[in-house]
C-alpha positions in Angstrom: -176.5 141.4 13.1 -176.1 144.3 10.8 -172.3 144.5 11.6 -172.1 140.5 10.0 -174.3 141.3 6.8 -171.9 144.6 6.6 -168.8 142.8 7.1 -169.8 139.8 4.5 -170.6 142.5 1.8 -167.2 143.8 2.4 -165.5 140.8 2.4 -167.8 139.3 -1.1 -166.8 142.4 -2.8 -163.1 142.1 -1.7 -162.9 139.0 -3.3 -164.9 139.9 -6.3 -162.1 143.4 -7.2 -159.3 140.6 -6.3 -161.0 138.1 -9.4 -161.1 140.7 -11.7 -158.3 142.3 -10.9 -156.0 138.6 -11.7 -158.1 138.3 -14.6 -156.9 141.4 -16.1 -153.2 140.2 -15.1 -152.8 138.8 -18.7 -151.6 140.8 -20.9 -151.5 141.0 -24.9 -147.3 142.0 -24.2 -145.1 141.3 -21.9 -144.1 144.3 -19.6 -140.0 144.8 -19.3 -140.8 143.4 -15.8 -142.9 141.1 -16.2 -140.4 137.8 -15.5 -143.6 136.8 -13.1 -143.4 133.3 -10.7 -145.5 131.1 -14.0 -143.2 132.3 -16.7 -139.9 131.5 -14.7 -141.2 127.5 -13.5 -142.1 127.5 -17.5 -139.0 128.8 -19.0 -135.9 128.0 -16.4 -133.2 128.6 -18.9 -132.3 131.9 -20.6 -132.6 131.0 -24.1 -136.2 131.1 -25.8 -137.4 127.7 -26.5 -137.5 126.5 -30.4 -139.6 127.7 -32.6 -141.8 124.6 -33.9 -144.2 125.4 -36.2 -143.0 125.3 -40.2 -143.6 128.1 -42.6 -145.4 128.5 -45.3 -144.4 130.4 -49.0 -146.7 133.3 -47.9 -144.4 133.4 -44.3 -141.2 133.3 -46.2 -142.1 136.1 -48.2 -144.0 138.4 -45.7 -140.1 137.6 -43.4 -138.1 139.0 -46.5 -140.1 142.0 -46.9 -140.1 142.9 -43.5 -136.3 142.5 -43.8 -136.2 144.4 -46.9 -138.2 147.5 -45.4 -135.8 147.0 -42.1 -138.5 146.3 -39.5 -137.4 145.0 -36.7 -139.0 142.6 -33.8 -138.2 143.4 -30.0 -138.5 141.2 -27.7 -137.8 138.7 -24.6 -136.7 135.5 -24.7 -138.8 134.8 -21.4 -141.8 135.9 -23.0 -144.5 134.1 -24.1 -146.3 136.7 -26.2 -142.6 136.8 -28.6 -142.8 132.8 -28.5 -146.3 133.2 -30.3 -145.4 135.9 -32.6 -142.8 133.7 -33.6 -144.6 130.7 -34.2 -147.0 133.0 -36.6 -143.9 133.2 -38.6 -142.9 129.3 -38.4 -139.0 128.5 -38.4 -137.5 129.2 -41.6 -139.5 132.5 -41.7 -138.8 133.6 -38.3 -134.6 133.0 -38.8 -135.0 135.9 -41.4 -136.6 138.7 -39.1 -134.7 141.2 -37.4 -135.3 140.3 -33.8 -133.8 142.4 -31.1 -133.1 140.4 -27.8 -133.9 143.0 -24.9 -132.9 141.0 -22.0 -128.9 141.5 -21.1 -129.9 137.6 -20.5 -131.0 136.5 -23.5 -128.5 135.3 -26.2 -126.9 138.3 -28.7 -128.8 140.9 -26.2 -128.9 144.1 -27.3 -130.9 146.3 -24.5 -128.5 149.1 -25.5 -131.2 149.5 -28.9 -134.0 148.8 -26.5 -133.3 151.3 -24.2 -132.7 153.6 -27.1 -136.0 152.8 -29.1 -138.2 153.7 -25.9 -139.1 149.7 -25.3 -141.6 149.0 -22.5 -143.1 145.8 -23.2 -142.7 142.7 -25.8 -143.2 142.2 -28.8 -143.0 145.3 -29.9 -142.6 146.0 -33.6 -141.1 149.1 -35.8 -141.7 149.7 -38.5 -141.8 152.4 -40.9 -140.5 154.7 -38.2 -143.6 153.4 -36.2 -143.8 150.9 -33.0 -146.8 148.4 -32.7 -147.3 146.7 -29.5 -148.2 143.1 -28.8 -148.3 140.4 -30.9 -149.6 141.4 -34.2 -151.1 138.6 -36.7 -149.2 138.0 -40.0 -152.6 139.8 -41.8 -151.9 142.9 -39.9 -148.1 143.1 -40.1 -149.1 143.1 -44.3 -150.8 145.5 -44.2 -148.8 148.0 -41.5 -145.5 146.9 -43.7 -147.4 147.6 -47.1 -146.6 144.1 -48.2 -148.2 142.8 -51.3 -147.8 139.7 -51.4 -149.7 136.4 -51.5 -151.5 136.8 -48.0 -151.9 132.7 -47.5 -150.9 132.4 -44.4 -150.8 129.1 -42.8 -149.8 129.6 -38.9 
Protein backbone atom coordinates (compact mmCIF):
# COMPACT_ATOMS: atom_id res chain seq x y z
CA UNK A 1 0.00 0.00 0.00
CA UNK A 2 2.79 2.38 0.81
CA UNK A 3 4.67 1.52 -2.50
CA UNK A 4 1.18 2.85 -4.51
CA UNK A 5 0.78 6.13 -2.37
CA UNK A 6 4.81 6.51 -3.01
CA UNK A 7 4.57 5.69 -6.59
CA UNK A 8 1.42 8.21 -7.28
CA UNK A 9 3.36 11.03 -5.46
CA UNK A 10 6.06 10.39 -7.83
CA UNK A 11 4.20 10.20 -10.79
CA UNK A 12 1.70 13.67 -9.60
CA UNK A 13 4.88 15.51 -9.15
CA UNK A 14 6.31 14.24 -12.52
CA UNK A 15 3.59 15.65 -14.18
CA UNK A 16 3.38 18.79 -12.25
CA UNK A 17 7.74 19.72 -13.20
CA UNK A 18 6.60 18.59 -16.91
CA UNK A 19 3.49 21.56 -16.71
CA UNK A 20 5.65 24.01 -15.58
CA UNK A 21 8.40 23.21 -17.29
CA UNK A 22 6.07 23.69 -21.10
CA UNK A 23 4.84 26.65 -19.51
CA UNK A 24 8.05 28.28 -19.28
CA UNK A 25 8.68 27.09 -23.03
CA UNK A 26 7.54 30.56 -24.23
CA UNK A 27 9.74 32.86 -24.61
CA UNK A 28 9.89 36.86 -24.77
CA UNK A 29 12.69 36.03 -28.06
CA UNK A 30 13.16 33.61 -30.14
CA UNK A 31 16.35 31.49 -29.58
CA UNK A 32 18.70 30.97 -32.95
CA UNK A 33 17.18 27.50 -32.63
CA UNK A 34 14.10 27.78 -31.83
CA UNK A 35 12.40 26.80 -35.56
CA UNK A 36 10.17 24.47 -33.01
CA UNK A 37 7.16 21.90 -34.65
CA UNK A 38 4.14 25.14 -33.96
CA UNK A 39 6.21 27.86 -35.63
CA UNK A 40 7.09 25.66 -38.81
CA UNK A 41 2.97 24.29 -39.37
CA UNK A 42 2.36 28.30 -38.82
CA UNK A 43 4.92 29.78 -41.04
CA UNK A 44 5.66 26.99 -44.03
CA UNK A 45 7.39 29.37 -46.29
CA UNK A 46 10.73 31.22 -45.74
CA UNK A 47 9.58 34.65 -46.07
CA UNK A 48 8.05 36.51 -42.95
CA UNK A 49 4.45 37.13 -43.46
CA UNK A 50 3.12 40.94 -44.15
CA UNK A 51 3.17 43.22 -41.89
CA UNK A 52 -0.62 44.46 -41.43
CA UNK A 53 -1.04 46.94 -39.09
CA UNK A 54 -0.70 50.84 -40.42
CA UNK A 55 1.45 53.38 -38.80
CA UNK A 56 0.83 56.17 -37.21
CA UNK A 57 2.93 59.96 -37.45
CA UNK A 58 4.48 59.13 -34.04
CA UNK A 59 5.74 55.45 -35.80
CA UNK A 60 6.96 57.19 -38.78
CA UNK A 61 9.03 59.46 -36.85
CA UNK A 62 10.30 57.17 -33.99
CA UNK A 63 11.47 54.62 -37.66
CA UNK A 64 13.49 57.75 -38.97
CA UNK A 65 15.25 58.34 -35.89
CA UNK A 66 16.10 55.06 -35.21
CA UNK A 67 17.48 55.13 -38.81
CA UNK A 68 19.15 58.33 -38.23
CA UNK A 69 21.09 57.10 -34.97
CA UNK A 70 21.83 53.75 -37.11
CA UNK A 71 20.03 51.17 -34.91
CA UNK A 72 19.43 48.24 -36.26
CA UNK A 73 16.68 45.31 -35.75
CA UNK A 74 17.88 41.56 -35.86
CA UNK A 75 15.87 39.11 -36.39
CA UNK A 76 14.10 35.81 -38.04
CA UNK A 77 11.72 35.70 -40.46
CA UNK A 78 10.26 32.49 -38.74
CA UNK A 79 9.79 34.21 -35.60
CA UNK A 80 6.93 35.36 -34.11
CA UNK A 81 8.34 37.67 -31.42
CA UNK A 82 10.08 39.89 -34.82
CA UNK A 83 6.42 39.64 -36.47
CA UNK A 84 5.14 41.55 -33.34
CA UNK A 85 7.84 44.02 -33.00
CA UNK A 86 7.10 44.78 -36.42
CA UNK A 87 3.54 45.28 -36.24
CA UNK A 88 4.36 47.87 -33.18
CA UNK A 89 5.95 49.71 -35.94
CA UNK A 90 2.96 49.32 -38.58
CA UNK A 91 4.00 49.03 -42.47
CA UNK A 92 5.22 52.21 -43.69
CA UNK A 93 7.18 52.65 -40.38
CA UNK A 94 8.62 49.23 -40.33
CA UNK A 95 10.01 49.55 -44.27
CA UNK A 96 12.29 52.35 -42.80
CA UNK A 97 14.10 50.27 -39.99
CA UNK A 98 17.30 48.64 -40.39
CA UNK A 99 16.35 44.98 -40.10
CA UNK A 100 18.99 42.35 -40.28
CA UNK A 101 17.59 38.91 -41.65
CA UNK A 102 19.66 36.30 -39.49
CA UNK A 103 18.45 33.22 -41.12
CA UNK A 104 20.71 32.16 -44.42
CA UNK A 105 16.79 31.40 -45.27
CA UNK A 106 15.28 34.32 -44.99
CA UNK A 107 15.26 36.91 -47.90
CA UNK A 108 18.52 39.44 -48.10
CA UNK A 109 20.03 37.22 -45.09
CA UNK A 110 22.86 38.48 -43.67
CA UNK A 111 24.00 35.90 -40.71
CA UNK A 112 27.58 36.93 -41.58
CA UNK A 113 26.53 40.51 -39.27
CA UNK A 114 24.73 38.22 -36.89
CA UNK A 115 27.34 36.02 -36.21
CA UNK A 116 29.58 39.00 -35.89
CA UNK A 117 27.24 41.12 -33.47
CA UNK A 118 27.18 38.06 -30.95
CA UNK A 119 23.20 37.19 -31.90
CA UNK A 120 21.58 34.55 -29.87
CA UNK A 121 18.00 35.12 -29.97
CA UNK A 122 15.32 37.47 -31.89
CA UNK A 123 14.63 40.49 -31.87
CA UNK A 124 17.41 41.77 -30.73
CA UNK A 125 18.06 45.48 -30.97
CA UNK A 126 21.50 47.75 -31.06
CA UNK A 127 21.58 50.54 -30.44
CA UNK A 128 23.91 53.12 -29.30
CA UNK A 129 26.62 50.44 -29.21
CA UNK A 130 24.11 48.52 -26.93
CA UNK A 131 21.93 45.14 -27.61
CA UNK A 132 18.32 44.86 -26.08
CA UNK A 133 16.68 41.55 -26.28
CA UNK A 134 13.09 40.75 -27.02
CA UNK A 135 10.63 42.66 -28.30
CA UNK A 136 10.71 46.07 -26.88
CA UNK A 137 7.51 48.45 -26.94
CA UNK A 138 7.73 51.64 -29.14
CA UNK A 139 7.71 53.63 -25.39
CA UNK A 140 10.84 51.94 -24.59
CA UNK A 141 12.79 52.03 -27.87
CA UNK A 142 12.22 56.23 -27.22
CA UNK A 143 13.55 56.32 -24.56
CA UNK A 144 16.75 53.72 -25.08
CA UNK A 145 17.24 55.66 -28.58
CA UNK A 146 16.86 59.18 -26.84
CA UNK A 147 14.07 60.05 -29.17
CA UNK A 148 12.12 63.15 -28.54
CA UNK A 149 9.47 63.04 -30.32
CA UNK A 150 5.67 62.99 -30.16
CA UNK A 151 5.33 59.63 -28.20
CA UNK A 152 1.55 58.96 -29.61
CA UNK A 153 1.88 55.75 -30.46
CA UNK A 154 -0.97 53.97 -31.90
CA UNK A 155 0.00 50.09 -32.40
Amino acid sequence: MKYSIITGLLAATLTLFTTIAKAQETPLSCSINSQNSITNKILKAEKAPPVKNSSGAAEIALAKYLKTINAKMYGAFWCPHCHHQQELFGKEAWTTITYIECDPKGTNPRPDLCKQAKIKGFPTWEIKGKTYSGTQSLETLAQISGYKGKRNFKN
